[in-house]
N, C-alpha and C positions, 0 to 999 in steps of 0.2 A: 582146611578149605575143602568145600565138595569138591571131585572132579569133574572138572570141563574141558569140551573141546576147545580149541582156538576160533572154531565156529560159533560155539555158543558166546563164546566172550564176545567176539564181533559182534553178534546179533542184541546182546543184550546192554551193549556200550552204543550202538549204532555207531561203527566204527567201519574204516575198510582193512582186511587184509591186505599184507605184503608181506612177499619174502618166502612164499610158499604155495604151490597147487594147490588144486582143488582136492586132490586125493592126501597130501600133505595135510591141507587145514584139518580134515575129520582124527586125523592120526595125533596130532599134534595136541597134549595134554595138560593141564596144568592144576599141580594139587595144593600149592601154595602161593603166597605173594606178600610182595614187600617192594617200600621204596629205597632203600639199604644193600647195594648191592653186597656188602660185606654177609650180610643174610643169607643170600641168593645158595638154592640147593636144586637140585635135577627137579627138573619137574615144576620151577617157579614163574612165574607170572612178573614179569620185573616192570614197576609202576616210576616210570623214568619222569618223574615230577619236575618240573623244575621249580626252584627256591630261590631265596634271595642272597644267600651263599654262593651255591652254584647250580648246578643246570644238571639235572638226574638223565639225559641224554649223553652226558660225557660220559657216563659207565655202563650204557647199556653194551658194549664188548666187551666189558671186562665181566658182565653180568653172564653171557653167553659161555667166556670158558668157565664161571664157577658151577656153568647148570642149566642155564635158563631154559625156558621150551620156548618160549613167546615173551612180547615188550607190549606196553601199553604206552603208546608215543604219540607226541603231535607234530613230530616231524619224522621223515626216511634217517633211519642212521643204517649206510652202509657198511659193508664187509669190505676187508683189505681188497677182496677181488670185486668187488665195484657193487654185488648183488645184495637187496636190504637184506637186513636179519629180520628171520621172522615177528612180525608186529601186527598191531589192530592201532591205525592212526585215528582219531580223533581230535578235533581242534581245542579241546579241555581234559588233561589227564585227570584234575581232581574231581571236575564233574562224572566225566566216564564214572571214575570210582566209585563214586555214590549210588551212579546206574547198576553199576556192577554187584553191590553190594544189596540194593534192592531187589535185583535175580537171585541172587545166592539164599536171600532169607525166603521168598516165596518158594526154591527148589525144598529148602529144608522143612518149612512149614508142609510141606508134600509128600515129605518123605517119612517124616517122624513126629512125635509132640513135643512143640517147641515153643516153649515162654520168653518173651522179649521184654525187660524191664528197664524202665527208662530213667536215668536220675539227673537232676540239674536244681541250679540254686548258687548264688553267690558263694559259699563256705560249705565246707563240708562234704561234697562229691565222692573224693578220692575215698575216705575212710567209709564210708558208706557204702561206696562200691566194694573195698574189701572182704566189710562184713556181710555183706549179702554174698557176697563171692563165697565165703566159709557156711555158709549157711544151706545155701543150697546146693552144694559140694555134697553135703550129708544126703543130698536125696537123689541126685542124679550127673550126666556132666553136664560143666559148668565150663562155661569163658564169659570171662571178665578183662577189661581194658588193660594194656600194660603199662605201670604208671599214673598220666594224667590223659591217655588220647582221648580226646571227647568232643575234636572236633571237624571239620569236614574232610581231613585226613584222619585222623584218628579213628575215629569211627568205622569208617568200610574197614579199617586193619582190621580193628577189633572182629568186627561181621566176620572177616578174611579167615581169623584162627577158627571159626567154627566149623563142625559139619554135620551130617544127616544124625551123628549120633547124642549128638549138644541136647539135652534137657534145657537147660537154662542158659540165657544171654543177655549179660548185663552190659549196659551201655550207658558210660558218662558222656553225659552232651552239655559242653557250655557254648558259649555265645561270645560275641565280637558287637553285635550288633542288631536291633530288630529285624525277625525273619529266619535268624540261624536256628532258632530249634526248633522250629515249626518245620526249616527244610531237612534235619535230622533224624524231628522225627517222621518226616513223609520217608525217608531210606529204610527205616529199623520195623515201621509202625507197632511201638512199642504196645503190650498187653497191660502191661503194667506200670505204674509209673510213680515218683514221689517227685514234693516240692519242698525243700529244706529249707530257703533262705532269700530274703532280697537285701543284697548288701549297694553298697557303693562300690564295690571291685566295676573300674570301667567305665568309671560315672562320663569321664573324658568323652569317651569312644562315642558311649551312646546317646549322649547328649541329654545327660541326666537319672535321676534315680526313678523316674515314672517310664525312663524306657525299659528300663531295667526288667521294672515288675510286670510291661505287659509283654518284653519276650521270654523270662522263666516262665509267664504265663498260657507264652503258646505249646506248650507239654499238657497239660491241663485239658486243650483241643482236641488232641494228637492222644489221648489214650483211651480204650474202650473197655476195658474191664475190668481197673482197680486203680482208683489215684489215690496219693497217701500226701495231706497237707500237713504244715506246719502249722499247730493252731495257736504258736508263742509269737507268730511273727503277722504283724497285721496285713499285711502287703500280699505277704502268703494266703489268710485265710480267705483274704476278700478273691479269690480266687475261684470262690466256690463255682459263681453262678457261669464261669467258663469251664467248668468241668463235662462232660459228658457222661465219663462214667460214674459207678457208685464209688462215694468218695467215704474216706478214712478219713482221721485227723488226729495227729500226737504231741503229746507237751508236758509238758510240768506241772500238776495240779489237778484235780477231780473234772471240772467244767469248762463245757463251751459255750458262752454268753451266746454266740451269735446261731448257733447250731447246737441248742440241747440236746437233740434226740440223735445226732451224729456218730456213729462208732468210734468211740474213741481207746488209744493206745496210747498211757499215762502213766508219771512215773511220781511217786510222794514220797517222801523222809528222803530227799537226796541232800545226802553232802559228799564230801570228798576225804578221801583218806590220806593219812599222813605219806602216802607213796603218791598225792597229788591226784589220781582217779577217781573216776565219780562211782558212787554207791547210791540205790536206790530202791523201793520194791518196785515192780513194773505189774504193770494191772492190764489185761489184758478185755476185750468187749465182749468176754466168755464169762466174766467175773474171775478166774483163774488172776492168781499175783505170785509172783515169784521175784526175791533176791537177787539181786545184781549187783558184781563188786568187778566193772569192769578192768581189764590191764591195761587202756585207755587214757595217758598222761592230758589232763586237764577238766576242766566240771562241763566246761563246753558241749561237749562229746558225748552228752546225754541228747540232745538232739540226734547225734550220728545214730548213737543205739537205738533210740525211739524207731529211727525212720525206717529201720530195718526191721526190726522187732514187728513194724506195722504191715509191709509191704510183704516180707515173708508170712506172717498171720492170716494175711487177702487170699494169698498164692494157695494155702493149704496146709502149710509149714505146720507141726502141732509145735505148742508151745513150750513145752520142756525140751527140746529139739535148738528153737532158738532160744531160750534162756542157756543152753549147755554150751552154744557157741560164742553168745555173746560174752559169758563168764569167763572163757577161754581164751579169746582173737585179743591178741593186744597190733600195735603196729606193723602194717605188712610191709606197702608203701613208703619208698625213702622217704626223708625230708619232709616227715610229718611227724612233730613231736618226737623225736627218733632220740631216744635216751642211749647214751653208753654212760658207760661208770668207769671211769679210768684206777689203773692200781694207784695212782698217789692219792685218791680220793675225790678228785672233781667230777662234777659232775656235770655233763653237757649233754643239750639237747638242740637237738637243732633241726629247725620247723621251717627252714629257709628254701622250701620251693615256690612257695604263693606269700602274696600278703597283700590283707585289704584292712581297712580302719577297725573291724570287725574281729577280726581272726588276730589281728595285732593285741587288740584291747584282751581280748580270751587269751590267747599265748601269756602276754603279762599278768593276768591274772592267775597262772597255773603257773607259776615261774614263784610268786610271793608266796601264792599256800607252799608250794615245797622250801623256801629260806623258812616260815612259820611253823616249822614239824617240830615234831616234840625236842628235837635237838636242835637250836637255830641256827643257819646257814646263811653268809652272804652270796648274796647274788649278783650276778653278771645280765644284763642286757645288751645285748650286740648287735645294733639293729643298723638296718637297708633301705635304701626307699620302698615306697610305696607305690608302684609305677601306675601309669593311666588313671589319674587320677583327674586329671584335666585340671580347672580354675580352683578346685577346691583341694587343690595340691599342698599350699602350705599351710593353711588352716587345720588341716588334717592332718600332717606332719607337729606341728605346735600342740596339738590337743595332744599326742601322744606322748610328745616329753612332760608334757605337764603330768600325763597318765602315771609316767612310769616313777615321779618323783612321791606323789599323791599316795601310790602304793609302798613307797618304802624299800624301792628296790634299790638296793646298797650303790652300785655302778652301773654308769651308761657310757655305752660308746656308740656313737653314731657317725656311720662312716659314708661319706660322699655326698656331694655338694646337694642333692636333692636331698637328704637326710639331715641337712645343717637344721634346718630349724627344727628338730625333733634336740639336737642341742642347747639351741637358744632360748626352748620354751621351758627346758627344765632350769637352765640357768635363772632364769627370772622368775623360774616357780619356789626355788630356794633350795637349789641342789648349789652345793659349794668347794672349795678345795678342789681335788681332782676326783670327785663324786660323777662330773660328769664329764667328757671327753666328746672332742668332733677329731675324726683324724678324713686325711683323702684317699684313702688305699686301706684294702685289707689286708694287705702287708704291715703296715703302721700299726694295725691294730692288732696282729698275732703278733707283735713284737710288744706292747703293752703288755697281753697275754699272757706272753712266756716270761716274761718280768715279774706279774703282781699276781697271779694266781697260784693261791694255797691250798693245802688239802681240805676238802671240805668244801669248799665255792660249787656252786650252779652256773654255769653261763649258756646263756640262748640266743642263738643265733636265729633270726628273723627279718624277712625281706621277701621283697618280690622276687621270681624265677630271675628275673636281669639284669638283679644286682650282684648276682652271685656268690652269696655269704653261705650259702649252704656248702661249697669249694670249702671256704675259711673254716667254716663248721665241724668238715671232715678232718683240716687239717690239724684244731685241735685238739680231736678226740683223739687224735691217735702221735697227740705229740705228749714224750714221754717224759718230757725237762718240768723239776719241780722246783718253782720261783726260791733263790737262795741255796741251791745246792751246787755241786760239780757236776751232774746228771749231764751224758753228753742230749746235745739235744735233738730231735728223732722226728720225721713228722711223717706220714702216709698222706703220698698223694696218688689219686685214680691215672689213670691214665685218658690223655686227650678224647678218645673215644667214648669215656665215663661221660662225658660232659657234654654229650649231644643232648640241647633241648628237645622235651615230647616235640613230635611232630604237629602238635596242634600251636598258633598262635596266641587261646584263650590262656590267659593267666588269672581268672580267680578259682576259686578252691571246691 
């Protein structure tokens, strides 16, 4: 984080002081920040949020012995001896933060050259941001999101990690709702920007799939000097005529019907390899093509690389530079396709931080190409709901047991009550015997688990962030009991603090 005074935070939160003079506020420093007081180090800025857990006001003293300089409050928390700790109160800590965070990128825009690139989209964010994060690492410093933050907390963190010497700042922005990324992107005012995806993740919330496409579409508004569309996705391309800046467009295939003479960043002879990852050449609006055998578990994922591929391309990136990275960067990001290979020979994967009808259908599909490798494998499906799906909840639950029978996927477990008819649609699709399974708990279902799985099986754990199979996921990659042996049996689990949701509410991908 740059430094600032507690004045300037004031002034650029519109906030008042308390807890310190006149001659105190200019003294009074802060070089980082965070709403975690377990964070909190000398010198930190403590973002006393309150949540629907609990109330980030209850540890602004525990925040002051680990370090703090200053609180960002919307109420007085005093000292044992009656007098407040030093603070900047304002009546919206998350809002403040966005103000805050919109000072800190004009300070650094002032100080140094600094590119701000912005990504959003139903699917595919997080790995995106990754590889752009590895990409432009290669040319200067970089910060990029930790995890999934992308949204009106999320965000200012991410700003927060930067400072005058940041080259590059990537920023995942989802949405909740029409308006969130248009006010995101008014905090970041990103330079650059991509649009990956309009799925159904949220269709509930936002009162359908057209609201969907016109708030990834307010990014499109919000960028001045290089947007990079999706030209696979119709929703996406029809995007153009809200572009502002010179736009991109990347996909699968030589042409854009709607936009011929469009720069385009495309990828032909893609298949995917017996290790399940996609391969393609990648053709760049230079005519340059280059090889691509990314470490990337699924075919999906050629979108990811594209949109990187594309957006670093705008920036300046030469392309043997991003072809070197993309060749290299396999999963950063937990809970994304996230392979272990245990010693008795199973193999798990477990994608269970997001899930929408989309990312679900692609997971399943990257789950069969690897049972289909040249040595065939059964497979495991261990799916979670689908959250915020709203009215189109169990029709989209049903179409994916049907999905996953239609593919040939050996075993289904589908666990909890919002996930039943992902059971019952395979059931009547002609999955039979104990092919497919509904249990109530993911306990139930690592005890199936540790029962029926041999060496050699795939199992994938997949679910929205608040069903919590990605827990399950870890616990059986690292359980060491081989179905029909004495093997005692062993499992790793994280510790309660492992398991703090991102700070953002948005759960698509």
């Amino acid at each position: 984080m740059i430094e600032l005074s507690s004045r300037q935070v004031a002034e650029a939160v519109n906030g008042t002081l308390v807890g310190c003079s006149d001659d105190e506020a200019q003294k009074i420093t802060v070089t980082s920040a965070t709403t975690d007081s377990r964070e909190v180090v000398a010198g930190t800025l403590f973002l006393a949020k309150p949540g629907e857990i609990t109330d980030g006001h209850r540890f602004v003293p525990q925040a002051f012995v680990a370090g703090a300089s200053l609180a960002l409050v919307e109420r007085v928390v005093t000292q044992g001896s009656g007098e407040p700790y030093p603070a900047v109160v304002v009546d919206d800590v998350v809002l403040a933060m966005g103000r805050l965070a919109s000072y800190c990128i004009e300070k650094m825009r002032a100080a140094g050259e600094l590119t701000v690139i912005g990504i959003t989209g139903s699917a595919g964010k997080t790995t995106t941001k990754d590889l752009l994060a590895g990409i432009f690492a290669t040319a200067g410093e970089t910060v990029a999101p930790v995890g999934s933050f992308n949204g009106e907390v999320g965000v200012p963190l991410t700003v927060f990690r930067a400072d005058e010497s940041t080259r590059y700042l990537v920023i995942e922005m989802g949405a909740d709702g029409v308006g969130h990324i248009e006010y995101l992107a008014s905090i970041v005012k990103p330079d650059y920007g991509v649009i990956l995806k309009v799925g159904t993740a949220h269709a509930g919330e936002f009162g359908g799939i057209d609201n969907i496409e016109k708030t990834k579409g307010e990014l499109a508004e919000g960028i001045l000097q290089g947007l990079a569309l999706n030209d696979d996705d119709e929703r996406v391309r029809r995007m153009l005529p809200r572009a502002v800046a010179p736009t991109f467009f990347f996909g699968v295939g030589e042409k854009n019907a709607d936009a011929p003479n469009a720069p385009r960043v495309y990828a032909t002879q893609l298949v995917t390899a017996a290790s399940g990852c996609p391969e393609f050449m990648l053709h760049f609006p230079s005519g340059e093509k280059f090889e691509i055998a990314s470490k990337l578990i699924g075919e999906h994922h050629v979108h990811n690389l594209l949109a990187a591929a594309t957006v670093a391309y705008q920036i300046g990136i030469q392309p043997q530079v991003i072809v070197k990275q993309l060749n290299t960067q396999g999963a950063v990001s937990r809970w994304r396709m996230e392979r272990t290979d245990r010693a008795d020979g199973v193999s798990v994967i477990n994608d269970a931080y997001n899930a929408n009808p989309e990312s679900m259908a692609a997971a399943l599909r990257a789950l069969a190409q690897l049972g289909r490798g040249e040595q065939p494998r059964r497979t495991w499906a261990v799916l979670g709901a689908m959250l915020e799906l709203g009215e189109v909840s169990v029709e989209e639950h049903d179409r994916l047991g049907r999905l996953v029978v239609r593919m040939n996927i050996s075993k289904l477990i589908a666990i909890g009550d919002e996930a039943k008819p992902i059971y019952n649609a395979a059931h009547l699709e002609g999955s039979w015997g104990n092919e497919a399974t509904w249990v109530a708990t993911a306990d139930e279902a690592r005890e199936i688990l540790r029962a029926e799985l041999e060496p050699g099986d795939i199992v994938l754990f997949k679910s929205s962030n608040g069903a919590g199979l990605r827990i399950l996921g870890d616990a059986v990659a690292q359980d060491t009991h081989v179905a029909g042996s004495n093997e005692t049996r062993t499992a790793y689990w994280l510790s309660a603090g492992d398991f703090v949701d991102a700070v953002d509410s948005d759960t698509d991908e």
